[in-house]
C-alpha positions as CSV (number, residue, x, y, z in Angstrom):
1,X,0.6,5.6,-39.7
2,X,2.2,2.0,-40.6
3,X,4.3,2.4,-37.8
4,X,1.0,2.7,-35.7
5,X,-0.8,-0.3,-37.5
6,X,2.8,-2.5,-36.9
7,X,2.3,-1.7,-33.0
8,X,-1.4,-2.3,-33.1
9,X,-0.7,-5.7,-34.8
10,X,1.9,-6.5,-32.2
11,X,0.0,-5.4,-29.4
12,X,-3.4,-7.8,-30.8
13,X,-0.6,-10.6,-30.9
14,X,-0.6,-10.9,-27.5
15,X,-0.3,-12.7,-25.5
16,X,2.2,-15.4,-26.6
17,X,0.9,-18.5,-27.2
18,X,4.4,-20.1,-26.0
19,X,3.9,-18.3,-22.8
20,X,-0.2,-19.3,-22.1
21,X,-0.2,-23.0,-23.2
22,X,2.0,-23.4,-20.4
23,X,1.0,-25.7,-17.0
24,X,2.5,-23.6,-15.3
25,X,1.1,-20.2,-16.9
26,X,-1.0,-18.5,-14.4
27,X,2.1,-18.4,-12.0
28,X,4.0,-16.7,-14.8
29,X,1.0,-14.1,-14.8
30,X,1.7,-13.9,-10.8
31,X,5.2,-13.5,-10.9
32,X,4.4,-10.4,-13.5
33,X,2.0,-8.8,-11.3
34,X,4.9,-9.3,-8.7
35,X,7.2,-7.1,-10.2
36,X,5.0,-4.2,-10.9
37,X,3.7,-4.9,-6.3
38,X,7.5,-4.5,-5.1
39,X,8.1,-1.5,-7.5
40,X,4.9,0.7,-6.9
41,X,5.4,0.1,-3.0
42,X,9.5,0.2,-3.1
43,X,9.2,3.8,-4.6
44,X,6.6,4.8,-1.8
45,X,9.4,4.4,1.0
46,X,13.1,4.3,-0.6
47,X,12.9,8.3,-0.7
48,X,13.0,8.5,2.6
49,X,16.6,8.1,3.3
50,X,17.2,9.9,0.3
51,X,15.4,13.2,2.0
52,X,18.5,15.0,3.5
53,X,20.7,14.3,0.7
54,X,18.0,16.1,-1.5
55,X,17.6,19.3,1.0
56,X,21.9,19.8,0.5
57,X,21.8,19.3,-3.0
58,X,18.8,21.6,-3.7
59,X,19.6,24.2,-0.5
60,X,16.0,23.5,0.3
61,X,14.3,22.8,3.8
62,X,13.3,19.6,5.0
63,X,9.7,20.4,5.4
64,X,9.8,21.6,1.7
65,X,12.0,18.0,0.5
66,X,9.3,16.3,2.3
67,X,6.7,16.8,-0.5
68,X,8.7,14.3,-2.5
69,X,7.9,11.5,-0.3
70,X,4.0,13.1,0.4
71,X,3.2,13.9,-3.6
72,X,3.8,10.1,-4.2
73,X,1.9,8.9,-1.5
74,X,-0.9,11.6,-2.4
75,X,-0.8,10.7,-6.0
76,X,-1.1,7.4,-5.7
77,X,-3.9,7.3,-2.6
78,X,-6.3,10.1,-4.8
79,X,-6.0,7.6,-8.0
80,X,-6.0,3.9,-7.1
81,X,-10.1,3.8,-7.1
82,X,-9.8,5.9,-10.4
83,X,-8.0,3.4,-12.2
84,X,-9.1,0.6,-10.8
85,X,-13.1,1.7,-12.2
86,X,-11.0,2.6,-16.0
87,X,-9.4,-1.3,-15.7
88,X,-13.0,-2.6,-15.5
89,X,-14.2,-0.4,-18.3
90,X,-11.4,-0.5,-20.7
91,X,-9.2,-4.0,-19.7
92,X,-6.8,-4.7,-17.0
93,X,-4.2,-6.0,-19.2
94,X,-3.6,-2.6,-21.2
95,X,-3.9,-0.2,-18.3
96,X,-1.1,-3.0,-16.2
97,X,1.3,-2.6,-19.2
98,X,0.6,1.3,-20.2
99,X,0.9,1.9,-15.9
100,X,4.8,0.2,-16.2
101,X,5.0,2.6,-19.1
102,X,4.3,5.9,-17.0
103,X,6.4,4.6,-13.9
104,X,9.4,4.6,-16.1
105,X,8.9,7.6,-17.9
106,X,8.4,9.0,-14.1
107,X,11.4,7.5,-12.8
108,X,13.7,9.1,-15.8
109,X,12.6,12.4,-15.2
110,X,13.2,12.4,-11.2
111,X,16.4,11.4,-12.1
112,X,17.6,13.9,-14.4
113,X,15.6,16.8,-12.3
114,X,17.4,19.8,-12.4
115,X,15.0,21.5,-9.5
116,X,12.8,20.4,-6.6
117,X,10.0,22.1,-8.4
118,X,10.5,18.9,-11.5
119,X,11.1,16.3,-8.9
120,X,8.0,17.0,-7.5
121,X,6.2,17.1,-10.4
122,X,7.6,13.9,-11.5
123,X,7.1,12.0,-8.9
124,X,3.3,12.5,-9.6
125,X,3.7,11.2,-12.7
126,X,5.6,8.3,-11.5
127,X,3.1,7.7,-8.9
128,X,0.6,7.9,-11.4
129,X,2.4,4.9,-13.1
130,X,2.3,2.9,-9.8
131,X,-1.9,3.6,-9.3
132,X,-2.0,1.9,-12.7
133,X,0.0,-0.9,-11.3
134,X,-1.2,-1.5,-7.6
135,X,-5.2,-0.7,-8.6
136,X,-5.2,-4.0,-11.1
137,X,-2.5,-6.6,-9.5
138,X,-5.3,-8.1,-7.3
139,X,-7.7,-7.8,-9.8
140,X,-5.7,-9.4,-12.3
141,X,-4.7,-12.6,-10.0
142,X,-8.4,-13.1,-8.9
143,X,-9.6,-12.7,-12.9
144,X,-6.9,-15.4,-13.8
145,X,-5.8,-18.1,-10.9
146,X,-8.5,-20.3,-9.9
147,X,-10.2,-20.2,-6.4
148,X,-8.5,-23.4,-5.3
149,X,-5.2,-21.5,-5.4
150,X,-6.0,-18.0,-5.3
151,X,-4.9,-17.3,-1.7
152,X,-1.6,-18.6,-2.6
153,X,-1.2,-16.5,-5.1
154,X,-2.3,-13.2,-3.5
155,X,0.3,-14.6,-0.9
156,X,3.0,-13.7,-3.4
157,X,1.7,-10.6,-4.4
158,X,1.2,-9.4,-0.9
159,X,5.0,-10.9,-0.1
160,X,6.5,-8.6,-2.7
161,X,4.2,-5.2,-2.2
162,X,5.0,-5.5,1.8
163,X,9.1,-6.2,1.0
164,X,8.9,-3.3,-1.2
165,X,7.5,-1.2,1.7
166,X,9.9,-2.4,4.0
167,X,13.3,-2.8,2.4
168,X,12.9,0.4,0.4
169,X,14.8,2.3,2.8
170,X,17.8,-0.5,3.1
171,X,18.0,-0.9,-1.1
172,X,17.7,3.4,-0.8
173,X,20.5,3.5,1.0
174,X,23.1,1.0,-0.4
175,X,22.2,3.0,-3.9
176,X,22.7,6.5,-2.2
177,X,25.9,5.6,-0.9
178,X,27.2,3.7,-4.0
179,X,26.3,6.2,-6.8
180,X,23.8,8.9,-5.3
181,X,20.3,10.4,-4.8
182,X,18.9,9.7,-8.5
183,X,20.4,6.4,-8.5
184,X,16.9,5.3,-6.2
185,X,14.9,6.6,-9.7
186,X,17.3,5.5,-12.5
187,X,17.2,1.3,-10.7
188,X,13.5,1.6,-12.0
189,X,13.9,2.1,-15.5
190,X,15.7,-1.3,-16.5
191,X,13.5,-3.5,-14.3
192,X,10.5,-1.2,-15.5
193,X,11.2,-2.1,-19.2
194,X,12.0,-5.7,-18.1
195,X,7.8,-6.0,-16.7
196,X,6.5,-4.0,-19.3
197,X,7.9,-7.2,-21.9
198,X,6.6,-9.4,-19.3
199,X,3.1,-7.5,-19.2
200,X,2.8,-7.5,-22.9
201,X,3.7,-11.1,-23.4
202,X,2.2,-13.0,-21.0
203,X,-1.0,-11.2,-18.8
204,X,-4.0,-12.4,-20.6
205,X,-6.6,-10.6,-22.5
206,X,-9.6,-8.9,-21.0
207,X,-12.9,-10.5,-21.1
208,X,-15.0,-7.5,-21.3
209,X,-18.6,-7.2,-22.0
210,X,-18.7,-4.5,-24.4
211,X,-22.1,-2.8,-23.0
212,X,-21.5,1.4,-23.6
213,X,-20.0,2.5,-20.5
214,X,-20.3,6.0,-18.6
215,X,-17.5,7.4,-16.5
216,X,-18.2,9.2,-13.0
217,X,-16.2,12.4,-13.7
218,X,-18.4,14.1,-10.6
219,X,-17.4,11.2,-8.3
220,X,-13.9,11.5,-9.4
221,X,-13.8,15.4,-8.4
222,X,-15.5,14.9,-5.0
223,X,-12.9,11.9,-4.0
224,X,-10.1,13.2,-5.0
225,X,-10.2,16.8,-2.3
226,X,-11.5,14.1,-0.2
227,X,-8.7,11.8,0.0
228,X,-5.9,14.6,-1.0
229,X,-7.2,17.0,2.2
230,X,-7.2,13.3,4.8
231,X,-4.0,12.5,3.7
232,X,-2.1,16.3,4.1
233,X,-3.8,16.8,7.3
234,X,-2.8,13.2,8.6
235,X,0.8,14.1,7.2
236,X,1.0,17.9,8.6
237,X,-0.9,17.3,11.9
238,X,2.0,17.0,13.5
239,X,4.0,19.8,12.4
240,X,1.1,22.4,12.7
241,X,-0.9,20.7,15.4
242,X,-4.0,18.5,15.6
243,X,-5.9,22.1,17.2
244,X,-4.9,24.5,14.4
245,X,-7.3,26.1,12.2
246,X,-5.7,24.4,9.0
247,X,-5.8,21.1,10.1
248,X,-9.2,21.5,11.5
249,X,-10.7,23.3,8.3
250,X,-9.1,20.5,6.2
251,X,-10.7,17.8,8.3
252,X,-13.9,19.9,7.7
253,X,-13.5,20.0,3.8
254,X,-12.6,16.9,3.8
255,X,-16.2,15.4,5.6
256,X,-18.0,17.5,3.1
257,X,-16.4,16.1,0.3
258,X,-17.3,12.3,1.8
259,X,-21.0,13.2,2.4
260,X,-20.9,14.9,-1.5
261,X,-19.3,11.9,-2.8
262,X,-21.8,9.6,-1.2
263,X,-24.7,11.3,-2.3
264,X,-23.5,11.4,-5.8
265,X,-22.2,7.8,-5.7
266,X,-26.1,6.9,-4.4
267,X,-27.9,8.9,-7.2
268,X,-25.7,8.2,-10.0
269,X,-26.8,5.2,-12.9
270,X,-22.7,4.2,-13.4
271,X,-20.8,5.2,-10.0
272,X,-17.2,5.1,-9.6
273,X,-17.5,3.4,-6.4
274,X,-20.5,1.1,-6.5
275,X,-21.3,2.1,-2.9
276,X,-23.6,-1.4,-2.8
277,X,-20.1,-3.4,-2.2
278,X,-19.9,-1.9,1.1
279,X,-23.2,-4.2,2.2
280,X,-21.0,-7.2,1.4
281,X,-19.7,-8.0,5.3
282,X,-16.6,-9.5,4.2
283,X,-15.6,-7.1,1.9
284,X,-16.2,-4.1,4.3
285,X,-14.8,-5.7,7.4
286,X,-11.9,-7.1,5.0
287,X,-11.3,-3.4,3.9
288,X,-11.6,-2.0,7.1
289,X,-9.1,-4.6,8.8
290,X,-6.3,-4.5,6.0
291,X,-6.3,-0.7,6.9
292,X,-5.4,-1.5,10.7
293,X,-3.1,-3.9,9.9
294,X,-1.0,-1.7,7.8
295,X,-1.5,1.1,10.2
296,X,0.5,-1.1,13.0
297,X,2.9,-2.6,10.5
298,X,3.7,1.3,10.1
299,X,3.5,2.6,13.2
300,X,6.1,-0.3,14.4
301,X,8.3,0.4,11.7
302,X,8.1,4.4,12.2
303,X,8.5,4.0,15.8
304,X,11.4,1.5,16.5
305,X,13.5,3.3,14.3
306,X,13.5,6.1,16.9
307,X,14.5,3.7,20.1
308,X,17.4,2.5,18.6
309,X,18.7,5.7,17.6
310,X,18.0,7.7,20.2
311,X,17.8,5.1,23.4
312,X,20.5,2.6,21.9
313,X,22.5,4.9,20.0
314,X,22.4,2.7,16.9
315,X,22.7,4.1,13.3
316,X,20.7,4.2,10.8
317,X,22.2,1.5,8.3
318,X,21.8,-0.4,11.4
319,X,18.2,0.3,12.3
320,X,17.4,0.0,9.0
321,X,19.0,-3.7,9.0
322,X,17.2,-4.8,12.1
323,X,14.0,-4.0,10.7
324,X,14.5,-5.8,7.9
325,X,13.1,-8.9,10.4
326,X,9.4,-7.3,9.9
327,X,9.2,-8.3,5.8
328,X,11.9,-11.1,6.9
329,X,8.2,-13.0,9.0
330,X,6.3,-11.5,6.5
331,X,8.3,-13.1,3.2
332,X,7.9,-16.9,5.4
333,X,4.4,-16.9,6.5
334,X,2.3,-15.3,3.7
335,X,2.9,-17.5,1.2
336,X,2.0,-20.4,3.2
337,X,-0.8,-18.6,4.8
338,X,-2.4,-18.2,1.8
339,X,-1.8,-21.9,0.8
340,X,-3.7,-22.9,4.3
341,X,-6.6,-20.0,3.6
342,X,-7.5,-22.0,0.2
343,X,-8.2,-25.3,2.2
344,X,-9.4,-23.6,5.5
345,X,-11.0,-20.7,4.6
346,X,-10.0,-17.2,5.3
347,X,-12.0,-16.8,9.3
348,X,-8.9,-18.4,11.4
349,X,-5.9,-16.7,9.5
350,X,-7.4,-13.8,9.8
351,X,-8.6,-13.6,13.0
352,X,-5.3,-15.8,14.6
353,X,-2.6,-13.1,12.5
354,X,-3.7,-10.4,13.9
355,X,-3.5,-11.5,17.5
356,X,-0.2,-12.5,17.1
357,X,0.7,-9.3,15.7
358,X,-0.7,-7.7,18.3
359,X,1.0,-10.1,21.2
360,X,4.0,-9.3,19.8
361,X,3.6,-6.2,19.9
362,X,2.6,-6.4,23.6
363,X,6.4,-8.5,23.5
364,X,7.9,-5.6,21.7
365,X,6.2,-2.9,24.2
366,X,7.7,-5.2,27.4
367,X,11.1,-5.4,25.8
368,X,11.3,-2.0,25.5
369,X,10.0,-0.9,28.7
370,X,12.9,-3.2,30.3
371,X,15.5,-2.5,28.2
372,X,16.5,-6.0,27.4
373,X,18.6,-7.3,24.9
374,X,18.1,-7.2,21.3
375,X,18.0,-10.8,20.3
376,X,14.2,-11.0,21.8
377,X,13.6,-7.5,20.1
378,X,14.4,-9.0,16.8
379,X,12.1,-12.0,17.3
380,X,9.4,-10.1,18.1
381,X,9.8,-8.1,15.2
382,X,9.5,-11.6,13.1
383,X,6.4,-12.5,14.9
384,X,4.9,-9.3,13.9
385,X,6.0,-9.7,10.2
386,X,4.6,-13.3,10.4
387,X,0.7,-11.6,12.0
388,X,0.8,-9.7,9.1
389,X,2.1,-12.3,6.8
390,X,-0.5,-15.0,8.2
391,X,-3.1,-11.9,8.1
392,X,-2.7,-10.4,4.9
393,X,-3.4,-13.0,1.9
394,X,-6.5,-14.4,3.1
395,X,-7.8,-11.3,4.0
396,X,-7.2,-10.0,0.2
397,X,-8.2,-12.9,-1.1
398,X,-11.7,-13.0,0.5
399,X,-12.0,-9.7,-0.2
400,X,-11.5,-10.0,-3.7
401,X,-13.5,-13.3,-4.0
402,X,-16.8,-11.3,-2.6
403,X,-17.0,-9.1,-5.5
404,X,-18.4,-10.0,-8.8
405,X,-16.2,-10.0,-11.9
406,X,-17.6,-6.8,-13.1
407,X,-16.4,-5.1,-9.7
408,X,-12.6,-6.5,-9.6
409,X,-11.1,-3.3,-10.3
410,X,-12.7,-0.8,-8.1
411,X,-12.8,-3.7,-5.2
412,X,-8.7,-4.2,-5.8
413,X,-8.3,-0.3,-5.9
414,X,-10.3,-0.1,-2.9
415,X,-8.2,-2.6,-1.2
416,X,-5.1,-0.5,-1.7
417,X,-6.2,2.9,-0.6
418,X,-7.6,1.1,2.2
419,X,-4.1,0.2,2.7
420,X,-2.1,3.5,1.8
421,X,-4.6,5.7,4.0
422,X,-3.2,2.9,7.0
423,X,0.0,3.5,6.2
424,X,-0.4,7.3,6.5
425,X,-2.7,6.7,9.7
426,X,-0.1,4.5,11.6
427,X,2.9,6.9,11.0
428,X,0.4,9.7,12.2
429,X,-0.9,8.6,15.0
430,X,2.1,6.4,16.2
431,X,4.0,10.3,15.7
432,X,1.3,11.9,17.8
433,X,1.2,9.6,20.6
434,X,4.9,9.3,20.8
435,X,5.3,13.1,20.9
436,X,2.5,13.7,23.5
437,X,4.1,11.1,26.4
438,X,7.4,12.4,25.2
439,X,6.8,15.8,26.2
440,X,4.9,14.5,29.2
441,X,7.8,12.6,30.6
442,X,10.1,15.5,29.9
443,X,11.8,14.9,26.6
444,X,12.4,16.2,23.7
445,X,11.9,15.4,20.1
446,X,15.5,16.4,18.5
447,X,18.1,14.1,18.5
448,X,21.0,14.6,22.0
449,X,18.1,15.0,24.5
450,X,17.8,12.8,27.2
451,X,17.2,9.1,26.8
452,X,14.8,7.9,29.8
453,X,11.6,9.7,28.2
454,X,11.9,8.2,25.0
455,X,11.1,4.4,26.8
456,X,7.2,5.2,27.9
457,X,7.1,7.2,24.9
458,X,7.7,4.2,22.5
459,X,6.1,1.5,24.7
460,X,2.4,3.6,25.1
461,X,2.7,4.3,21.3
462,X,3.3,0.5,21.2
463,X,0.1,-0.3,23.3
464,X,-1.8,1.9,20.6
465,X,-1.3,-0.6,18.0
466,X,-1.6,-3.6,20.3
467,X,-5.3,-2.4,20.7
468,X,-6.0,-1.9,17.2
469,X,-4.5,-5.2,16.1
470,X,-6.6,-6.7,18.5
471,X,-9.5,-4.7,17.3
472,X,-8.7,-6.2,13.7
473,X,-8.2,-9.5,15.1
474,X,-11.5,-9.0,16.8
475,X,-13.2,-8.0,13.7
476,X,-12.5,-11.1,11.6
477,X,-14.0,-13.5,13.8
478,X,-17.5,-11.9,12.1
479,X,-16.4,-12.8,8.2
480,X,-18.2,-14.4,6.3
481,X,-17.5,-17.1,3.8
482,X,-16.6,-15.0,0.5
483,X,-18.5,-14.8,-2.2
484,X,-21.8,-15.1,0.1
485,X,-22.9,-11.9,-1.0
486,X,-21.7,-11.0,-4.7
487,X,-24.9,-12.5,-6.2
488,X,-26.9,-9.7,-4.5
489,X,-25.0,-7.2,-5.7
490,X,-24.6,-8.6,-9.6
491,X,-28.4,-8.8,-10.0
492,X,-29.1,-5.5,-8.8
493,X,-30.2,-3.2,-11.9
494,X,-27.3,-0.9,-12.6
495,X,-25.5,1.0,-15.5
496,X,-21.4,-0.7,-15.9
């Protein structure tokens, strides 16, 4: 019991004074949230290369192996609005810190898992630990770093959550080869304990406005078979076909979840997702835009990796290298995007990113269809990062800066299952498409076919994601200013 009281005491301590009387403290916050972006979104990809090691090791089948990778991504989709709407209740700052707690617990036990069975299990839990984290980063930097700065600031955030998605692979692979599978959990645990100091010390305390909440249990259980039967039939659909009766029945659940979900959301006093945020333009189009943009930052990066090992006969350390240039433009133009949104606004970023993304894909689709060399391959692969890069922080930041304060956590967990459910879109569709003119021009999906069919393949999948770049790029040029409409929404009568 003293023991409990000692923590308590601790815990009310902070944050440190030496820390918060700083000039420069709300980048110290930033850099915090940081850590806990690249972790949550490095463990959603570095298992990837880690896959076939795990099928030897437990003599299971890849399909089977797969649900590693799709647990975590299932997990962490089905939860982000969850905790996002528990941050507003009960703080950001404890649910941050308790969220690096559960990663690392999650991370130790995939580690030492003696069976696939555990693994799986624990990477729920692990993902669990990551919703905690990615649901309240946003929030947190929009609560804490002034308007005048606050698209810089996402610009970091964003920087280290899109290198975590894209390097995971790389940083999975140097580990695997150096000291095996469980090394990719194990890295987590020391830099885990290493934010979890940094949470405690330095995030700063909730300013909450201690009315009696109520929690939408209802909404919770109609979302979650929502999001959990979109996300296994955008994952399976390819493996058991878009026509088959379980893909099709899960689509079908899945809608009658949505329309249960909205009609609870609409009658309920205290919804989990105030469905009144969605009459904010900026903060639907923003949503609706970040999802394309991952779903083409995906689809390139599922796709390329495919043309250079089976057109150009590179392996996949070296793929895996030259793709690195996508979070190389990103890492450049993001931070100084979101510099440039906080004097210009967010409208020409926006709007501008995307189109180059999508030109360069257009670039990338041309390069490919003429096999030229692979210097001009790698640029465009830079100019696609830098679209995204350019696209990303203002877009967040407006975004975030239409909601009121009330309604940062469920926006910011909005935001990033807007952007998981584009990440499981683009590798979905970008598979589908790719398959489809594959087998049209005569080819064949397993590796030692022939080469020529794999060229239309990639470069129509490529013109896929050129149009819905464009279609993002398209959409932007409607924003409006943000904050325009969060008044509306805060003096509308409702239970929080």
């Amino acid at each position: 019991m003293a023991k409990a009281t000692g923590i308590r005491s601790i815990w009310h301590s902070m944050p440190l004074t030496r820390f918060t009387t700083r000039e420069n403290y709300i980048w110290l916050v930033v850099s915090t949230v940081c850590i806990g972006a690249f972790m949550a979104a490095l463990d959603a990809s570095i298992v990837n290369v880690a896959l076939p090691d795990m099928s030897t090791y437990f003599n299971a089948s890849a399909s089977l192996v797969s649900w590693v990778l799709i647990a975590y991504l299932l997990t962490l989709t089905t939860l982000l609005t969850l905790f996002g709407r528990l941050a507003d209740m009960l703080g950001r700052r404890p649910l941050y810190t308790f969220g690096f707690l559960v990663f690392i617990v999650g991370s130790a036990a995939c580690g030492a898992a003696v069976n696939l069975p555990m693994l799986i299990v624990s990477r729920v839990f692990q993902a669990a630990g990551a919703a905690m984290l990615q649901a309240n980063s946003v929030a947190i930097i929009t609560a804490t770093v002034p308007p005048s700065v606050r698209g810089r600031a996402i610009g970091f955030q964003g920087s280290a959550q899109a290198i975590g998605l894209s390097l995971g692979p790389a940083i999975g692979g140097g580990l695997i080869a150096l000291f095996g599978w469980r090394a990719i959990f194990y890295v987590n645990v020391p830099v885990g304990l290493i934010g979890t100091a940094m949470a405690a010390m330095i995030l700063p305390k909730d300013k909450l406005s201690g009315k009696k909440t109520t929690f939408d249990w209802w909404g919770t259980l109609f979302m979650t078979p929502f999001l959990v039967l979109v996300m296994m039939a955008l994952t399976e659909g390819m493996s058991w076909g878009w026509g088959s009766p379980r893909i099709l029945g899960m689509f079908a659940g899945a809608l009658f979840f949505l329309l249960a979900f909205i009609w609870r959301e609409l009658k309920f006093r205290a919804p989990l997702v105030d469905m009144r945020l969605f009459k904010i333009p900026v903060f639907s189009i923003g949503n609706f835009t970040g999802l394309l943009s991952y779903l083409a930052m995906f689809g390139v990066l599922f796709l390329m990796p495919f043309y250079f090992e089976r057109v150009l006969n590179f392996d996949s350390a070296v793929s895996g290298l030259i793709l690195t240039a996508v979070p190389l433009g990103m890492t450049v133009a993001a931070p100084k995007a979101g510099a440039l949104a906080d004097r210009y606004g967010p409208r020409l970023l926006t709007t501008g990113g995307m189109a180059l993304t999508g030109l360069a894909i257009v670039g990338l689709a041309w390069t490919v269809a003429i096999h030229a060399s692979l210097v001009p391959m790698i640029i465009e692969l830079i100019l696609v990062g830098a679209g995204l890069g350019i696209f990303t922080p203002p877009n967040n930041s407006s975004v975030m800066g239409s909601l009121p304060s009330s309604r940062l956590g469920v926006g910011g967990g909005i935001l990033n299952m807007a952007r998981s459910l584009g990440m499981a879109m683009g590798t979905a569709i970008s598979g589908t498409i790719m398959a489809t003119f594959l087998a049209l021009n005569g080819g064949v999906e397993r590796a030692g076919g022939p080469k020529g069919p794999w060229i239309p393949a990639t470069r129509y999948a490529l013109y896929v994601l050129v149009a819905l770049s464009l279609l993002a790029s398209l959409l932007s040029v409607f924003r409006v200013a943000a904050g325009e409409k969060s008044t509306t929404v805060e003096k509308m009568p409702l239970e929080w």
